[in-house]
C-alpha positions in Angstrom: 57.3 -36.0 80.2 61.1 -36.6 79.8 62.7 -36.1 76.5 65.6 -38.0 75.0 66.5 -36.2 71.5 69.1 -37.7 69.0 68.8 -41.3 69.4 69.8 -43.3 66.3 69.2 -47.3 65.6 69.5 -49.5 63.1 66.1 -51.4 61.4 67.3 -55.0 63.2 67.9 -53.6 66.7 64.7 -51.1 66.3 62.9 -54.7 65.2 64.7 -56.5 68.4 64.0 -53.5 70.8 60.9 -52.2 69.6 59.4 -51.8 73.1 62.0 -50.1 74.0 62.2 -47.9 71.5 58.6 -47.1 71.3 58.5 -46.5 75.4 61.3 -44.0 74.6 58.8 -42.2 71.6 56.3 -42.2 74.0 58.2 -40.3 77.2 58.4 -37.7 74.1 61.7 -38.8 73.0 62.0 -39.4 69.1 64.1 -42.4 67.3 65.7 -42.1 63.9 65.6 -45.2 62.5 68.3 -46.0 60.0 69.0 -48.7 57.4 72.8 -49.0 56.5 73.5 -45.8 58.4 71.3 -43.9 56.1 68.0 -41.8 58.1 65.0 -43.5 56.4 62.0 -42.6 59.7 61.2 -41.2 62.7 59.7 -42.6 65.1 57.7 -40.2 67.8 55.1 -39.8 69.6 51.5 -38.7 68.1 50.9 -36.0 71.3 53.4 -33.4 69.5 50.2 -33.0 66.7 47.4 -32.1 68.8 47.2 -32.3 72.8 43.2 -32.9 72.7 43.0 -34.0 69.4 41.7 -38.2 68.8 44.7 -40.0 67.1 42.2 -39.8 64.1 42.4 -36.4 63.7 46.1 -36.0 64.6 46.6 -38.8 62.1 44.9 -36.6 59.2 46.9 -33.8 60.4 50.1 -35.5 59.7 49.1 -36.7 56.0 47.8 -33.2 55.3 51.7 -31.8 55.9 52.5 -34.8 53.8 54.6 -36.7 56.5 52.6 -39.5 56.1 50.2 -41.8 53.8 47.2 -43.0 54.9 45.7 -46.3 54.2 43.2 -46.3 51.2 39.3 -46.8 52.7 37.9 -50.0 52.5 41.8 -51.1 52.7 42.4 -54.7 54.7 43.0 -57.8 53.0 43.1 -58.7 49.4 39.7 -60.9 48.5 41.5 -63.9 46.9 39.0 -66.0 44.9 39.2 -69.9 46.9 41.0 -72.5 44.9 39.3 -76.0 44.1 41.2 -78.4 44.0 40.0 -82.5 42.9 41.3 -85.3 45.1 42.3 -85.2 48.9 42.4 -82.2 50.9 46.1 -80.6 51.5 46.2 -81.3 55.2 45.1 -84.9 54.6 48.2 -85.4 52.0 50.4 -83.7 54.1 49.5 -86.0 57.3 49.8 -89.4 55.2 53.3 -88.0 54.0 54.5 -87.6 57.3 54.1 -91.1 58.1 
């Protein structure tokens, strides 16, 4: 496993190169990812918290040191009550307006 230590990038090149960056987290190296200069995250690979651990269990071991927050249970998407609407249908309005 190489390691490449102090590599800094800004949010839009981390967003442009993010398989680079995340190969490079991976080989063990971490990324500090910046936005206007200032550090806001690491990025780094999951096998420095736990060699045999599942990333489960590594994940849990991270949130209990606090570094990160995991998603609530039962999270996913918002249920969003279906809109009726009376007359044509949206795509049918939006077709006869093209024309």
């Amino acid at each position: 496993m190489k390691r490449t230590i102090g590599i800094s990038v800004g949010v839009k090149e981390l967003k442009d190169k993010l398989t680079h960056y995340l190969s490079i987290a991976k080989d063990g190296g971490r990324v500090v990812v910046t936005d206007r200069g200032r550090p806001v995250a690491v990025v780094g690979s999951l096998s420095e918290w736990g060699g045999e651990e599942s990333n489960d269990e590594r994940l849990a071991k991270m949130a209990r040191a606090g570094l990160i927050i995991l998603p609530s249970v039962g999270g996913g998407f918002l249920r969003v009550k279906r809109a009726k609407i009376k007359g044509k249908s949206l795509s049918l309005t939006v077709t006869e307006d093209r024309r």
